[in-house]
C-alpha positions in Angstrom: 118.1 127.5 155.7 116.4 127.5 152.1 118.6 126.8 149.2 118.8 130.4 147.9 120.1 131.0 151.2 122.7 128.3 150.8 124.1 129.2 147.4 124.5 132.8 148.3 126.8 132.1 151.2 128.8 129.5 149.7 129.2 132.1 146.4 131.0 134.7 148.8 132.9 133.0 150.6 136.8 131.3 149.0 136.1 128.1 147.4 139.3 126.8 149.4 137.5 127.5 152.9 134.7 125.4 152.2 133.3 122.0 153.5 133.9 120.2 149.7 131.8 117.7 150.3 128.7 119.8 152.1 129.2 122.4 149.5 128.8 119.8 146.6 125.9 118.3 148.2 123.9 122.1 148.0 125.3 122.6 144.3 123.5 119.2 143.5 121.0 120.0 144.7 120.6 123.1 142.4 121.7 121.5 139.7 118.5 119.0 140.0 116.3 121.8 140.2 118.1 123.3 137.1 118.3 120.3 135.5 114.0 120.3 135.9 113.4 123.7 135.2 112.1 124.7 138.8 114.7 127.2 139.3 115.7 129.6 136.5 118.6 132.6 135.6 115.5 134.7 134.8 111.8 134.7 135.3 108.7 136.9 134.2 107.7 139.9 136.1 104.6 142.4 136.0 107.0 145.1 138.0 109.0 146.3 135.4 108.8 147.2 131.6 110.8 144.3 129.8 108.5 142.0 132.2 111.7 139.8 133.1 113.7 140.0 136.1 117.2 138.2 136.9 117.5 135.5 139.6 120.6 136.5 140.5 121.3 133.7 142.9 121.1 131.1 140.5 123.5 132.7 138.3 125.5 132.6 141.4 124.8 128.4 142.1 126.0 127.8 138.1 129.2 129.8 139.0 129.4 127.9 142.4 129.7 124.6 140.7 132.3 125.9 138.0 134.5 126.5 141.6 133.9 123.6 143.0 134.7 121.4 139.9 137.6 120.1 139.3 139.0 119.0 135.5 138.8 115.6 134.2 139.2 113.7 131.1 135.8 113.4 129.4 137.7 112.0 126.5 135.4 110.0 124.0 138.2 107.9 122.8 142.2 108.4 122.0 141.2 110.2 118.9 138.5 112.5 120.4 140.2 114.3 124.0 137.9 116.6 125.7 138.3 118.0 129.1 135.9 119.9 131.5 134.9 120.5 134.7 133.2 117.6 136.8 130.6 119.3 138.0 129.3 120.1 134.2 129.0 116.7 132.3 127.2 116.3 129.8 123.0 115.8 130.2 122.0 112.8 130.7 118.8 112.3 128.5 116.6 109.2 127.8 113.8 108.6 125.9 111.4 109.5 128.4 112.2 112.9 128.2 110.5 113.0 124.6 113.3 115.7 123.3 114.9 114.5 119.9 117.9 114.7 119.8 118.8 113.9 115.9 122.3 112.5 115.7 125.6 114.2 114.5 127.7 116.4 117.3 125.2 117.9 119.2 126.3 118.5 123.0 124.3 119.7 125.9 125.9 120.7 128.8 124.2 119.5 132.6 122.4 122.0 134.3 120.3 123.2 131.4 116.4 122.6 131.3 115.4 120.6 127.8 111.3 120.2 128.0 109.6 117.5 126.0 108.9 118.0 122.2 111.9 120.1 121.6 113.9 119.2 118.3 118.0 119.8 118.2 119.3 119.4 115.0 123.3 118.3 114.4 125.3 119.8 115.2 124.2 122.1 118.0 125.4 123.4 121.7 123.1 124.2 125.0 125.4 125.9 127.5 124.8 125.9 131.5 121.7 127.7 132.7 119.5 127.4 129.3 116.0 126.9 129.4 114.6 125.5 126.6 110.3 124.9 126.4 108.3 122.6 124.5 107.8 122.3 120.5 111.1 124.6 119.8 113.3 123.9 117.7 117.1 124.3 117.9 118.6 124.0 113.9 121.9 123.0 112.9 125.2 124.5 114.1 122.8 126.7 116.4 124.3 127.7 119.9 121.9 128.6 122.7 124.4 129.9 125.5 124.3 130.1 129.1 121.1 131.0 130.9 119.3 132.0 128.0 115.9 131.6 128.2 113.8 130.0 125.0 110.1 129.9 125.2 107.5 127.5 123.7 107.3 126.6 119.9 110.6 129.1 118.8 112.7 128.3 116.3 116.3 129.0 116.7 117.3 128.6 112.4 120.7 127.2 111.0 123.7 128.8 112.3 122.1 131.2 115.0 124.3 132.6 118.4 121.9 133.1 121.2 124.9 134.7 123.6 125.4 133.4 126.7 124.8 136.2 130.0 126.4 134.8 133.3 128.4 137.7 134.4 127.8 139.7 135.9 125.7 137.9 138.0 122.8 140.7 138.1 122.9 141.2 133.7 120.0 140.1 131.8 120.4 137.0 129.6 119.2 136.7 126.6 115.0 135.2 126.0 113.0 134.7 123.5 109.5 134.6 124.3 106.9 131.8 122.8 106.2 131.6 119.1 109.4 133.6 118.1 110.8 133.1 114.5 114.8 133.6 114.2 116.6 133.4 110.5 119.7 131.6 110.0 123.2 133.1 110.7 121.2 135.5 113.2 123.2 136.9 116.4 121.3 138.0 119.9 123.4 139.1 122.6 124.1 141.0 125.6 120.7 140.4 127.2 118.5 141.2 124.7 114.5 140.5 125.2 112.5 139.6 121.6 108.9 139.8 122.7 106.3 136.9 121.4 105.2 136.0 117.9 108.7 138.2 116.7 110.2 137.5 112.9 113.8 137.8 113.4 115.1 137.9 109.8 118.0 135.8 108.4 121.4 137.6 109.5 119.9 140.7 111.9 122.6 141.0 114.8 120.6 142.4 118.1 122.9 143.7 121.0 123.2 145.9 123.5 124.5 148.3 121.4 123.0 148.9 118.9 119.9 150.7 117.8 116.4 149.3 116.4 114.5 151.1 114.4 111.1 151.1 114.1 109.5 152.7 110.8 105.8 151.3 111.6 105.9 152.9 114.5 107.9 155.8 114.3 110.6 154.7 117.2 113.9 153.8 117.7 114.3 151.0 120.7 118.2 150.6 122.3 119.3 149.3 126.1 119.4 152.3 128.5 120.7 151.3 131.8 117.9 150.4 133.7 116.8 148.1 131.0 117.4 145.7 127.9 117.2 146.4 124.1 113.2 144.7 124.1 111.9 144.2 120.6 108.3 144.6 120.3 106.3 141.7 120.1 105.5 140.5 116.7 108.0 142.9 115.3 109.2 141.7 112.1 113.3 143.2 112.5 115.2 142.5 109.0 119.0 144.0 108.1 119.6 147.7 107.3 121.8 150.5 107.2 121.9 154.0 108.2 123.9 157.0 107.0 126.8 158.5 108.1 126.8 162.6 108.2 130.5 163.2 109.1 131.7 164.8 105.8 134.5 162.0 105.7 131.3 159.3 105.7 129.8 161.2 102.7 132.4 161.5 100.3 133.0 157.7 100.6 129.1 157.1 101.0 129.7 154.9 104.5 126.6 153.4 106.3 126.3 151.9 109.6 125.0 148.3 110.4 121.3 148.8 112.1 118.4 146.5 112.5 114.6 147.7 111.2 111.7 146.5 112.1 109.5 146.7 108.8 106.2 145.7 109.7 104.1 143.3 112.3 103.2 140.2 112.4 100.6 139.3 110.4 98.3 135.9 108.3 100.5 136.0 105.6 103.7 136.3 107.8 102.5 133.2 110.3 101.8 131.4 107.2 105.3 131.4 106.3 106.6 130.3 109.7 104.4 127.6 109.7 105.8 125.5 107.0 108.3 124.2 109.7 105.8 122.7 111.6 106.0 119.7 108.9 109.4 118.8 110.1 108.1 118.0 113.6 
């Protein structure tokens, strides 16, 4: 029996009726692959239009291991106390792994994939289930959440959410393609898709929710429910507002919140992202 197999039957049936110790050994086993980036919450697809489908099952193996842990003290010292399950330590990294891991708070959770040349400024978090690819960059007080999914060279700026999507097990989670740009203080949730070579301005808050609008293009994107909100790729999406018609919104001149994309990517805007690369 495969190990897709194995997880999904162990995920249905009561965590009390289980072989602990055979059941541990086939969430280690997925952990490992986790851990190396051979199995992943999500992967790219040419049979749909967001071109990402959800491995459901391995949502299903990170869940697995949360019921088959048990809490310990993971306490630094008597002044620091932290306690967690034991199947989640933290990663284990060494300098082989060529990620940089600048010091000052940062924690990343096991059973995340980190690939070589990533930076992760201080203080930042990598929940469960993350995959994050080479030459990104994770800025301080960032949060990249469980099973999001970061491609190559993105930049995740100061003070970002990337919201974490592990139930229910068949929801998108949140990616961000290669070469993505995302401003500080920026939130990107409920399994929203930002397509490659994408500006995300400073503060724009992308959900499920809530409408993008598209005044290049005249379009307005939103999640229906066959699929997520997808912003074009190299959409530039900054902060704006919309009016309110209801008579009680005019008198008091109220606006809604709404994203807008104001242009695409172009030399003078790659220019600008490039001053990063600097830093490296």
């Amino acid at each position: 029996m495969g190990l897709r197999e194995q997880i999904e039957q162990l995920y249905e049936r009561d965590v009390k009726t289980l072989d602990r110790p055979a059941a541990l050994r086939v969430f280690n086993e997925f952990k490992f692959f986790l851990n190396g980036g051979e199995v992943r919450a999500a992967q790219r697809s040419t049979g749909n239009k967001s071109g990402w489908i959800v491995n459901d099952w391995v949502k299903k193996g990170i869940l697995l291991g949360f019921r088959l842990g048990e809490m310990t003290d993971v306490s630094s010292n008597e002044h620091f106390r932290y306690f967690d399950k034991n199947t989640y330590p933290l990663k284990r990294l060494t300098i082989d792994h060529q990620v940089r891991v600048v010091p000052g708070g940062t924690s990343i959770r096991d059973g995340c994939f980190i690939a070589k040349g990533v930076v992760i400024m201080p203080p930042a978090y990598i929940n469960v289930g993350a995959y994050v690819d080479e030459g990104t960059m994770i800025d301080s007080h960032a949060l990249v959440g469980s099973c999001a999914q970061i491609g190559k060279r993105v930049h995740i700026s100061a003070a970002t959410q990337i919201g974490g999507v592990l139930e229910p097990v068949g929801a998108m989670p949140v990616i961000i393609e290669d070469d993505v740009m995302v401003g500080g203080n920026c939130g990107i949730y409920e399994g929203t898709i930002v397509k490659r070579r994408a500006v995300i301005g400073a503060g724009v808050v992308l959900t499920g929710s809530t409408p993008v609008y598209d005044i290049v293009n005249n379009a307005i994107y939103r999640r229906t429910p066959e699929e997520p909100l997808v912003i074009p790729e190299g959409a530039v999406v900054v902060q704006g507002s919309r009016h309110i018609d209801a008579a009680f919104a005019r008198q008091h001149h109220l606006a809604l919140y709404t994203p807008i994309i104001i242009k695409y990517r172009d030399e003078k805007t790659d220019a600008g992202t490039a001053l990063e690369e600097s830093l490296r």
